[in-house]
C-alpha positions in Angstrom: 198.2 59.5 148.0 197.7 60.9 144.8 197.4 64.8 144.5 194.3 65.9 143.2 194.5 67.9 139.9 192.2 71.2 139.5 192.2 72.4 136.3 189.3 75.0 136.3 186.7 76.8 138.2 184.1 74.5 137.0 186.6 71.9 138.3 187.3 73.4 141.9 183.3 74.3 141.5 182.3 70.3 142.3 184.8 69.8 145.2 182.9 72.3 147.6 182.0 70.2 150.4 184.5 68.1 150.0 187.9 67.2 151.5 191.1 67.0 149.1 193.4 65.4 151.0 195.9 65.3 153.2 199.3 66.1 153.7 203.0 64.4 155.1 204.2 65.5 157.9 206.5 68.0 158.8 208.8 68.1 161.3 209.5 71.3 163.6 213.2 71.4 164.1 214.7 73.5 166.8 217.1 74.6 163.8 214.5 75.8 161.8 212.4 77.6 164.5 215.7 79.6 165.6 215.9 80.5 161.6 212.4 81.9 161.8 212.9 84.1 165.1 216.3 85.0 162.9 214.0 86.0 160.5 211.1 87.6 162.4 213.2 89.1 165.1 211.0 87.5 167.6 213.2 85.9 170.1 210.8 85.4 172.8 212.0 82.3 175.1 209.6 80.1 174.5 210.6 79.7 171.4 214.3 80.0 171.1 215.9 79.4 175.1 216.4 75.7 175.3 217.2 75.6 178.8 214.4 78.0 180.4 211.8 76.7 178.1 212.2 73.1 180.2 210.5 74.6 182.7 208.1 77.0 181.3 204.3 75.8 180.5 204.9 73.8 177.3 208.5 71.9 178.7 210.2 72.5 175.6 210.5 75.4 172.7 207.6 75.7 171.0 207.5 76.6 167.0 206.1 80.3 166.3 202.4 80.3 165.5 203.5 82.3 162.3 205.9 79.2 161.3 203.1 76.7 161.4 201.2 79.2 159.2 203.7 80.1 156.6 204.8 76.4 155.9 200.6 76.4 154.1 201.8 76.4 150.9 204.2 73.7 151.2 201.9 71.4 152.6 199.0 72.6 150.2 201.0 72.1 147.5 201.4 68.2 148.6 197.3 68.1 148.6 196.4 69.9 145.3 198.4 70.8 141.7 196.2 73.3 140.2 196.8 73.7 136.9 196.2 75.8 133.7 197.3 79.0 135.7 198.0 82.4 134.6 198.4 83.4 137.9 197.7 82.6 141.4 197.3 85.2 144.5 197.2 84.2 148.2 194.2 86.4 149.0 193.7 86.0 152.8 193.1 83.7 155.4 190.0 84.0 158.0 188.5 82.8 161.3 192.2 80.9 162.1 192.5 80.2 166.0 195.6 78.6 167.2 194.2 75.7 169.2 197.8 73.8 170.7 201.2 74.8 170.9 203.4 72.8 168.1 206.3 71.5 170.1 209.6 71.6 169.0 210.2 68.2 166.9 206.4 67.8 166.9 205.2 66.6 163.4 202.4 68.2 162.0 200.0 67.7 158.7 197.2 69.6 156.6 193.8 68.7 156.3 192.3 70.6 153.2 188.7 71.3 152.3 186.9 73.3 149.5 184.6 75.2 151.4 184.1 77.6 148.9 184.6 78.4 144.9 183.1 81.8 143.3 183.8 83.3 140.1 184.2 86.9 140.0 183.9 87.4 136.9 186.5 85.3 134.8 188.7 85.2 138.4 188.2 82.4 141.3 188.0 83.1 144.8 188.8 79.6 146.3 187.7 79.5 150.2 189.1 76.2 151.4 189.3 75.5 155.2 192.8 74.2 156.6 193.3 72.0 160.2 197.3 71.8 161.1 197.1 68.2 162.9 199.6 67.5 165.5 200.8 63.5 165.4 199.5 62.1 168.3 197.8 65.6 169.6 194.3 66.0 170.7 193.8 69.3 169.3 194.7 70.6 166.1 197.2 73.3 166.3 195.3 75.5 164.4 192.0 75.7 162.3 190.6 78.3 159.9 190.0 79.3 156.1 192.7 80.1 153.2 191.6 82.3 150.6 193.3 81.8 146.7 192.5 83.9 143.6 193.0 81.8 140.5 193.4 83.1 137.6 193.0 79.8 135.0 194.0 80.6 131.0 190.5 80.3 129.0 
Protein backbone atom coordinates (compact mmCIF):
# COMPACT_ATOMS: atom_id res chain seq x y z
CA UNK A 1 0.00 0.00 0.00
CA UNK A 2 0.84 3.19 -1.03
CA UNK A 3 1.42 5.94 1.82
CA UNK A 4 -0.76 8.70 1.59
CA UNK A 5 0.86 12.15 1.02
CA UNK A 6 -0.49 15.30 3.11
CA UNK A 7 0.86 18.22 2.00
CA UNK A 8 -1.32 20.93 3.83
CA UNK A 9 -4.10 21.68 6.13
CA UNK A 10 -6.51 22.17 3.43
CA UNK A 11 -5.15 18.70 2.44
CA UNK A 12 -5.43 16.81 5.92
CA UNK A 13 -8.77 19.19 6.06
CA UNK A 14 -10.74 16.62 3.39
CA UNK A 15 -9.51 13.27 5.05
CA UNK A 16 -11.54 13.93 8.36
CA UNK A 17 -13.83 11.03 8.48
CA UNK A 18 -11.75 9.01 6.78
CA UNK A 19 -9.33 6.17 7.28
CA UNK A 20 -5.52 6.45 5.86
CA UNK A 21 -4.34 3.37 6.03
CA UNK A 22 -2.82 0.80 7.58
CA UNK A 23 0.27 -0.33 8.73
CA UNK A 24 2.88 -3.80 8.63
CA UNK A 25 3.25 -5.54 11.37
CA UNK A 26 5.50 -5.44 13.99
CA UNK A 27 6.83 -8.03 15.93
CA UNK A 28 7.31 -7.88 19.83
CA UNK A 29 10.50 -9.64 20.52
CA UNK A 30 11.39 -10.78 24.01
CA UNK A 31 14.82 -8.94 23.07
CA UNK A 32 13.38 -5.82 22.60
CA UNK A 33 10.79 -5.79 25.51
CA UNK A 34 13.86 -6.60 27.97
CA UNK A 35 15.55 -3.31 26.11
CA UNK A 36 12.58 -1.29 27.10
CA UNK A 37 12.32 -2.45 30.90
CA UNK A 38 16.35 -1.67 30.49
CA UNK A 39 15.25 1.52 29.51
CA UNK A 40 12.21 2.26 31.72
CA UNK A 41 13.51 0.57 34.78
CA UNK A 42 10.31 -1.29 34.95
CA UNK A 43 11.19 -4.94 35.49
CA UNK A 44 7.94 -6.13 36.61
CA UNK A 45 7.75 -10.14 35.78
CA UNK A 46 5.24 -10.15 33.56
CA UNK A 47 7.22 -8.61 31.36
CA UNK A 48 10.74 -9.61 31.70
CA UNK A 49 10.76 -13.32 33.87
CA UNK A 50 10.44 -15.96 31.14
CA UNK A 51 10.02 -18.79 33.46
CA UNK A 52 7.32 -17.30 36.05
CA UNK A 53 5.51 -15.53 33.37
CA UNK A 54 4.42 -19.29 31.98
CA UNK A 55 2.29 -19.48 34.58
CA UNK A 56 1.04 -16.15 35.37
CA UNK A 57 -2.44 -14.87 33.63
CA UNK A 58 -1.17 -14.17 30.09
CA UNK A 59 1.36 -17.64 29.81
CA UNK A 60 4.04 -15.77 28.39
CA UNK A 61 5.83 -12.08 28.89
CA UNK A 62 3.84 -9.64 27.74
CA UNK A 63 5.25 -6.23 25.92
CA UNK A 64 4.90 -2.93 28.21
CA UNK A 65 1.74 -1.04 27.43
CA UNK A 66 4.22 2.03 26.99
CA UNK A 67 6.22 -0.11 24.14
CA UNK A 68 3.14 -0.67 22.09
CA UNK A 69 2.57 3.10 22.46
CA UNK A 70 5.95 4.49 21.72
CA UNK A 71 6.50 2.31 18.52
CA UNK A 72 3.29 5.17 17.01
CA UNK A 73 5.49 6.89 15.08
CA UNK A 74 7.05 4.13 13.43
CA UNK A 75 4.00 2.67 12.40
CA UNK A 76 2.40 6.17 11.48
CA UNK A 77 5.04 6.96 9.52
CA UNK A 78 4.39 3.64 7.27
CA UNK A 79 0.57 5.11 6.90
CA UNK A 80 1.21 8.88 6.14
CA UNK A 81 4.45 11.20 4.69
CA UNK A 82 3.36 14.61 5.52
CA UNK A 83 5.12 16.93 3.72
CA UNK A 84 6.07 20.67 3.28
CA UNK A 85 6.98 20.78 7.02
CA UNK A 86 8.57 23.34 9.07
CA UNK A 87 8.04 21.50 11.97
CA UNK A 88 6.09 18.87 13.56
CA UNK A 89 5.17 18.47 17.49
CA UNK A 90 3.59 15.33 19.04
CA UNK A 91 0.92 17.24 20.97
CA UNK A 92 -0.88 14.62 23.06
CA UNK A 93 -2.78 11.57 22.91
CA UNK A 94 -6.38 11.11 24.47
CA UNK A 95 -9.18 8.71 25.62
CA UNK A 96 -6.33 5.56 24.94
CA UNK A 97 -7.56 2.30 26.82
CA UNK A 98 -5.44 -0.65 26.57
CA UNK A 99 -7.96 -3.30 25.56
CA UNK A 100 -5.46 -6.91 25.37
CA UNK A 101 -2.18 -7.67 26.48
CA UNK A 102 0.39 -7.81 23.37
CA UNK A 103 2.14 -11.16 23.87
CA UNK A 104 5.58 -11.51 23.50
CA UNK A 105 6.23 -12.41 19.59
CA UNK A 106 2.67 -11.18 19.06
CA UNK A 107 2.48 -9.05 15.75
CA UNK A 108 0.71 -5.95 15.90
CA UNK A 109 -0.43 -3.08 13.23
CA UNK A 110 -2.01 0.57 13.14
CA UNK A 111 -5.16 1.48 11.95
CA UNK A 112 -5.20 5.40 11.39
CA UNK A 113 -8.09 7.83 11.06
CA UNK A 114 -8.40 11.66 10.62
CA UNK A 115 -10.76 12.41 13.11
CA UNK A 116 -9.97 15.77 13.31
CA UNK A 117 -7.97 18.91 11.46
CA UNK A 118 -8.20 22.66 12.96
CA UNK A 119 -6.16 25.47 12.08
CA UNK A 120 -5.11 27.62 14.84
CA UNK A 121 -4.19 30.17 13.28
CA UNK A 122 -1.47 29.36 10.56
CA UNK A 123 -0.71 25.93 12.92
CA UNK A 124 -2.71 22.46 12.55
CA UNK A 125 -3.94 20.51 15.28
CA UNK A 126 -4.40 16.98 13.61
CA UNK A 127 -6.72 14.71 15.93
CA UNK A 128 -6.42 11.33 14.24
CA UNK A 129 -7.67 8.16 16.10
CA UNK A 130 -5.17 5.02 16.35
CA UNK A 131 -6.37 1.05 16.90
CA UNK A 132 -3.00 -1.23 17.67
CA UNK A 133 -4.50 -4.64 16.03
CA UNK A 134 -3.21 -7.81 17.33
CA UNK A 135 -2.79 -10.60 14.32
CA UNK A 136 -5.24 -13.06 14.99
CA UNK A 137 -6.62 -11.17 18.34
CA UNK A 138 -10.13 -10.33 19.09
CA UNK A 139 -9.56 -7.14 20.65
CA UNK A 140 -7.37 -4.44 19.78
CA UNK A 141 -4.61 -3.89 22.08
CA UNK A 142 -5.28 -0.52 22.50
CA UNK A 143 -7.55 2.32 20.98
CA UNK A 144 -7.58 6.08 21.36
CA UNK A 145 -6.62 9.63 19.68
CA UNK A 146 -3.00 11.06 18.68
CA UNK A 147 -2.72 14.67 18.64
CA UNK A 148 0.04 16.34 15.93
CA UNK A 149 0.74 20.17 15.51
CA UNK A 150 1.86 20.78 11.93
CA UNK A 151 3.51 23.39 11.14
CA UNK A 152 3.39 23.40 6.93
CA UNK A 153 5.86 26.24 5.12
CA UNK A 154 3.28 28.82 3.29
Amino acid sequence: MSKVIIKSFDELEKLIGSELGISDYHQFTQEQINLFADATLDHQWIHVDEEKAKEGPFGSTIAHGYLTVSILPHLWNQIVDVQNLKMQVNYGIEKLKFNAPVKVNDKVRLVATVVDAKNLRGVTKATIGIKLEIEGGRKPAYEGEIVFLYHFNA
